[in-house]
C-alpha atoms as one frame of an Amber mdcrd trajectory, in Angstrom:
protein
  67.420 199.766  71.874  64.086 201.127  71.588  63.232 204.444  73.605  59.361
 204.049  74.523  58.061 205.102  77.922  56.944 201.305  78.751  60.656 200.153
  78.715  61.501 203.315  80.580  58.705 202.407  83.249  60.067 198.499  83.132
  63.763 199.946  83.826  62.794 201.931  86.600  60.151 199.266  88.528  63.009
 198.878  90.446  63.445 202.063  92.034  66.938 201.397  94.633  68.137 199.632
  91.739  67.550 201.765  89.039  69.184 204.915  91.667  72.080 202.600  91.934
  72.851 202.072  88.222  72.482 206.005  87.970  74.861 207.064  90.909  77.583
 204.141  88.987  76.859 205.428  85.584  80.504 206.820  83.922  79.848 209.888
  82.174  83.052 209.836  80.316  82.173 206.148  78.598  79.334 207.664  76.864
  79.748 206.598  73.188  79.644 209.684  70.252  76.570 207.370  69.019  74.380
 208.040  72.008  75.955 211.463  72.365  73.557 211.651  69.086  70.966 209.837
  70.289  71.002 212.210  73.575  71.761 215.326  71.437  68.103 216.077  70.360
  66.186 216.113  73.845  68.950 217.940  75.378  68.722 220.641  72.913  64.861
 220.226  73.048  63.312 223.685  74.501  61.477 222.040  76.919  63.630 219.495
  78.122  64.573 221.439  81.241  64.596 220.811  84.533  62.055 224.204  85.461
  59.697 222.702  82.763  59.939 218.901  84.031  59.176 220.434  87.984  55.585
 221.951  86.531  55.124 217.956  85.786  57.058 215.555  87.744  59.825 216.435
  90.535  61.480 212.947  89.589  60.923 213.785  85.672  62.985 217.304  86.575
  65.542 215.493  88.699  66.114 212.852  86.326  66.424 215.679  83.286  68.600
 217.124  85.723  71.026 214.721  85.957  70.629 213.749  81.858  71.675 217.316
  81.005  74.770 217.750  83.966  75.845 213.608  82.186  75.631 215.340  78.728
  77.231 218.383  79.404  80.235 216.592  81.486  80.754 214.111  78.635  81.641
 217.198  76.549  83.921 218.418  78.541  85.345 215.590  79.501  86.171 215.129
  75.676  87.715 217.953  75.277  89.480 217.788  78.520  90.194 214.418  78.189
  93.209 214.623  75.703  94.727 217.845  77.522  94.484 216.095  81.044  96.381
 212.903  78.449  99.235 215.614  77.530  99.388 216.839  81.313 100.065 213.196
  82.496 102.477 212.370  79.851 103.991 216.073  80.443 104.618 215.212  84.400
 105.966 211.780  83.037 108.419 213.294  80.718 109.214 215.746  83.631 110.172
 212.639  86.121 111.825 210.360  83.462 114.030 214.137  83.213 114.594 214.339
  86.435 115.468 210.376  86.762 117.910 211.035  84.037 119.294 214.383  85.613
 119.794 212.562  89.185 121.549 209.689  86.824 123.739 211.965  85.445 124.526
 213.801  88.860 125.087 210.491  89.897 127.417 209.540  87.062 129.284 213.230
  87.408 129.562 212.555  90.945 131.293 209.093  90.441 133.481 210.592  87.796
 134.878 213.225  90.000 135.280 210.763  92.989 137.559 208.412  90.313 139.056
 212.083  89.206 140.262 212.683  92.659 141.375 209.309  93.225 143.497 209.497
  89.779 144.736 212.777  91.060 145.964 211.435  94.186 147.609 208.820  92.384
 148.850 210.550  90.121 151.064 212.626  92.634 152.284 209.872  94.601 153.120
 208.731  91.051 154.992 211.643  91.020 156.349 211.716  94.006 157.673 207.750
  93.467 159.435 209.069  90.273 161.224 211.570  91.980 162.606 209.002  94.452
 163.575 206.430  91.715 165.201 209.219  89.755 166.757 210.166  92.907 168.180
 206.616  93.652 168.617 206.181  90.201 171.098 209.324  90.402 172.595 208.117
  93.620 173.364 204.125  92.166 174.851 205.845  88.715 177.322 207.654  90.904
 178.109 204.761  93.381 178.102 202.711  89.794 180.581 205.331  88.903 182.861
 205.092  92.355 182.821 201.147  91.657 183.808 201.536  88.258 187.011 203.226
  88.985 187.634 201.308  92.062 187.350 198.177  89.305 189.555 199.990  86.842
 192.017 200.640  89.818 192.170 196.929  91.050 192.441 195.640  87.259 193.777
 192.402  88.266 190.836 191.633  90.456 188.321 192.953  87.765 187.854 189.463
  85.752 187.669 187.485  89.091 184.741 189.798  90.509 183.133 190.025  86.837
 182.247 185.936  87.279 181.517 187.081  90.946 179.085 189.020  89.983 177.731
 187.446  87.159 177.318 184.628  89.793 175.726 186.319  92.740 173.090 187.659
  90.029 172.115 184.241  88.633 171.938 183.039  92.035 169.366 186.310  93.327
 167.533 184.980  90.451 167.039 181.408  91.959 167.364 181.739  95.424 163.269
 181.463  96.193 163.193 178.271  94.761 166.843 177.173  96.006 165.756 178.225
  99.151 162.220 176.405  99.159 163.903 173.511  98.600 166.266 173.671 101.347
 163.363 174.972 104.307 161.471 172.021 103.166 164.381 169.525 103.373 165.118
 170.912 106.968 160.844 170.925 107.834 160.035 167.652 106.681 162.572 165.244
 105.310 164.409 164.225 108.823 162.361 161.003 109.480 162.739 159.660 106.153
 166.165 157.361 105.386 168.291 158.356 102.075 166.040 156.639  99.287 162.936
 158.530 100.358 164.704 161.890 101.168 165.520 161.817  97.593 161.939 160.723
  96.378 160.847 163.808  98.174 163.279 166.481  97.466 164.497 164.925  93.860
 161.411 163.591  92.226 158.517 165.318  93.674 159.942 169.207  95.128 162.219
 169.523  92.361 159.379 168.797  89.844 157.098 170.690  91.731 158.945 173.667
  91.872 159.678 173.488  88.132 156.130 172.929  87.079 155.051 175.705  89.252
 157.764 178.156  87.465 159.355 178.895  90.536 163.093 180.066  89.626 165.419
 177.423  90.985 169.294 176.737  90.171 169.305 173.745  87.859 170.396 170.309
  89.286 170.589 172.462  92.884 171.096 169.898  95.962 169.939 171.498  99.241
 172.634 170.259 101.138 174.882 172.608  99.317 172.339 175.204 100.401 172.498
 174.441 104.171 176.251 173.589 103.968 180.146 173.496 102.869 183.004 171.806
 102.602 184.497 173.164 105.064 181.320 173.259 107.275 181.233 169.396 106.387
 184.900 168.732 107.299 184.283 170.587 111.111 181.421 168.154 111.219 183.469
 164.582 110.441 186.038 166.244 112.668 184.038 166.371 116.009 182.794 162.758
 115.333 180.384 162.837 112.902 180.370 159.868 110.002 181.526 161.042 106.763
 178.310 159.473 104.776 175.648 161.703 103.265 173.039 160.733 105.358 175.191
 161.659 108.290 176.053 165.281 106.715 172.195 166.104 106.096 171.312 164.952
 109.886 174.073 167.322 110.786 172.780 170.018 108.325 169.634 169.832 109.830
 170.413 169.809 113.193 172.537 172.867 112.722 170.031 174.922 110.837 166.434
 173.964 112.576 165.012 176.553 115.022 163.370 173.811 116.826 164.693 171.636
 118.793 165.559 168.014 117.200 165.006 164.611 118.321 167.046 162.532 117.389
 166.576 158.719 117.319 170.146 157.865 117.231 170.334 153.703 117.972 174.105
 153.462 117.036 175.083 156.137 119.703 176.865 158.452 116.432 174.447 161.167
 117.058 175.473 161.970 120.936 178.779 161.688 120.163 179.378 164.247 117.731
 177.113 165.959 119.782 178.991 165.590 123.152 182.032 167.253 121.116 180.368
 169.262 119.285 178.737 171.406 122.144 181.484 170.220 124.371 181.324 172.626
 127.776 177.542 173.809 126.786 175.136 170.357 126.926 173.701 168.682 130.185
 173.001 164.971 129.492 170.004 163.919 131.515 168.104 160.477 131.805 164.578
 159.947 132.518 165.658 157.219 134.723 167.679 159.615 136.790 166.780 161.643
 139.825 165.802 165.375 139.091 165.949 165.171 135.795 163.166 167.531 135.413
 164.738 170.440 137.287 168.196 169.936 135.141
């Protein structure tokens, strides 16, 4: 605050310390105010260092280092904003080459989906030609049925409802057929009122809510068998009730083997006739059971 040679000789008492502040001292935070202040001695004739060594080697090494501080704050002014332009060049240059490598990356990713559109687009292709190919092969058997229709006219209403039948039926048979694995799978150990809780009330329903195409009011014991099927049955022995058809239905289209808790002795009989010449009855009770 006030330059007179007893505050200079107070701030340098302290020699290591005052060589320390020197050797830390930023040139480039040097305000433009004590650039003034500074201005006149270092444009002062005599303040140089060859005058300052006729009086003092410290005095010439401290005017020494005032002048070099001076002189680098200049430059570093006017160096300063270039070196500012060079850093904000090289960080245009990387955020360019960050956006080059993204677009690479994104013309890279576009050809890869290119090629894969490419390669679907020919099996595309190819997949038309082979519906157009079986298309052109069902139009002409379409055609040979046609006349073989119009030849057999009498037979052409009957097969019409055949037809007509078979489709609606494709149309349902997941869920007709659902419903008659499960009744095989499951419903066995359950007596009639239960069966039809499960298969009635709760598959049904099920199958319904889940929008699973099923023939309306279907019963899966005309799925697993007919009347003729059914008369074969009561025939060899079997009783004629429903209960007794379904146990029959069941044991005729399981691919495991049943057991069958049969207390009134019906089951074994229609059994015994049914596989009559192919069945070896065995008790645990008897000898060798085991290796018969």
């Amino acid at each position: 605050k006030k330059q007179t040679w007893n505050r200079a000789k107070s701030m340098m008492q302290n020699v290591d310390a005052f060589k320390t502040k020197l050797s830390e001292f930023k040139g480039e935070s040097i305000t433009e105010e004590e650039v003034g202040m500074l201005k006149k001695y270092v444009e002062d004739e005599i303040f140089t260092p060859e005058k300052m060594q006729s009086k003092s080697a410290a005095a010439a090494n401290l005017c020494t280092w005032v002048v070099n501080i001076y002189n680098f704050n200049r430059i570093y002014v006017k160096v300063k904003p270039l070196m500012d332009s060079l850093e904000a060049a090289r960080e245009s240059k990387a955020a360019a080459l960050a956006s080059l490598e993204a677009a690479e990356a994104k013309v890279a990713e576009v050809q890869e989906k290119l090629k894969l559109l490419g390669e679907r687009y020919e099996e595309a292709v190819k997949e038309k030609q082979e519906v157009e190919d079986q298309a052109a092969a069902l139009m002409t058997r379409a055609d040979l049925a046609q006349r073989l229709v119009g030849g057999l006219a009498s037979e052409n209403v009957r097969w019409g409802e055949e037809i007509e039948k078979l489709r609606n039926n494709a149309l349902t048979l997941t869920g007709d057929c659902m419903l008659a694995a499960g009744f095989v799978s499951y419903v066995g150990a359950f007596d009639q009122e239960l069966r039809e809780e499960l298969w009635k009330n709760q598959w049904t329903v099920d199958l319904v809510n889940r929008s699973i195409p099923m023939t309306e009011g279907t019963d899966p014991l005309s799925m697993l068998t007919d009347e003729g099927n059914n008369a074969k049955m009561i025939t060899e022995g079997l009783p004629s009730d429903r209960i007794s058809l379904e146990n029959g239905a069941i044991v005729t289209n399981c691919k495991r083997w049943p057991l069958i808790i049969d207390p009134q002795v019906q089951g074994i009989k229609w059994l015994k006739k049914k596989e009559d010449g192919n069945l070896d009855i065995i008790q645990l009770s008897q000898k060798n059971w085991l290796k018969t």
